[in-house]
C-alpha positions, 0 to 999 in steps of 0.5 A, spaced: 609 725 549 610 728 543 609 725 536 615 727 531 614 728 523 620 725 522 620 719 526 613 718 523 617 719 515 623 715 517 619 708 519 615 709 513 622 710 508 625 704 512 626 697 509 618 694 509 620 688 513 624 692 518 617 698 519 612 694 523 619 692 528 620 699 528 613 702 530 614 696 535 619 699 538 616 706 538 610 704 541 614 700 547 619 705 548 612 712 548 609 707 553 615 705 558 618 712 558 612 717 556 616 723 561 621 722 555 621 727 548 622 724 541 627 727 538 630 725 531 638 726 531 644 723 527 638 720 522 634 716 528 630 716 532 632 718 540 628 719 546 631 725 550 630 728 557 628 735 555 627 739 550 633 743 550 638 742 545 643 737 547 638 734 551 641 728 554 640 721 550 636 716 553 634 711 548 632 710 541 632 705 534 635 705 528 634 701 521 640 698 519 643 693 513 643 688 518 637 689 521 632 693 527 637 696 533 635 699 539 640 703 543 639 704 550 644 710 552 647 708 559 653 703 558 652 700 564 645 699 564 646 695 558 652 691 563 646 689 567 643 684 562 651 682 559 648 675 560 641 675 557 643 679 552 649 675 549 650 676 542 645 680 541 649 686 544 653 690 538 656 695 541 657 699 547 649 702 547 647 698 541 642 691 541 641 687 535 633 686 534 635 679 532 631 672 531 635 666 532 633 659 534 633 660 541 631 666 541 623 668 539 621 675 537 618 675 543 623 674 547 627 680 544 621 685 545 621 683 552 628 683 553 627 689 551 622 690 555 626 689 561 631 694 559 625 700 558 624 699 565 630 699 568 631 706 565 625 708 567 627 707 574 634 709 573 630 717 572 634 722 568 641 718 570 647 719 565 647 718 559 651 717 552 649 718 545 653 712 541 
C-alpha cells in the first residue's frame, strides 16, 4: 500500500492527544486491508478500491472536536455490530473512538479490529462515502 504525504501531514497537524490514536488506525487499517489505497478526500484520510478518481470509499479516519472517528463505509456492515457498538456509533458509517468506563481503549481498537475484518472479507462490495 502506498504511503500518502497528506495522511502522514494530517496526523501531524492534529490535536497531539489525538495522533498517537490516529497512526493507530493507520496501521490497523494498512495491515488488515493492505489491497486497499490511501487516499486523502473531503480533508481525511480514506481508503479506496482502486486509484481511479472516485474509486470506491471503504474506510478511513478522521480527527475531530469530539475526538478520534473511524468511518466504515457500508452501512450495513456497520449494522452487523449495532449491538457491540452502542453509543459509540454516530452516524451512518461513523464510530467514535471513545473510552468510557466499561469500554477500554483496548476494547475499541479490537471492535474495530473485528470491523476491518469484515470488510476485508466482504471484498470490494458496496460502499458509501459519509
Amino acid at each position: 500500500m502506498n504511503t500518502l504525504p497528506e495522511v502522514t501531514a494530517y496526523i501531524a497537524r492534529s490535536p497531539e492527544d489525538q495522533q498517537e490514536l490516529l497512526q493507530r488506525l493507520r496501521a490497523m487499517i494498512r495491515e488488515r486491508l493492505p489491497q486497499l489505497t490511501e487516499a486523502f478526500a473531503s480533508g481525511m484520510p480514506v481508503y479506496t478500491a482502486g486509484t481511479q478518481p472516485g474509486a470506491p470509499w471503504r474506510c478511513g479516519f478522521a480527527s475531530r472536536k469530539k475526538g478520534v472517528m473511524f468511518y466504515a463505509m457500508d452501512e450495513a456492515l456497520l449494522d452487523g455490530f449495532a449491538e457491540e457498538l452502542g453509543t459509540l456509533r454516530t452516524g451512518k458509517s461513523c464510530v467514535e473512538m471513545k473510552v468510557t468506563k466499561k469500554r477500554t481503549l483496548v476494547d475499541v481498537l479490537g471492535l474495530v479490529d473485528r470491523i476491518l475484518g469484515a470488510i476485508a472479507a466482504k471484498g470490494a462490495g458496496p460502499t458509501t462515502k459519509p
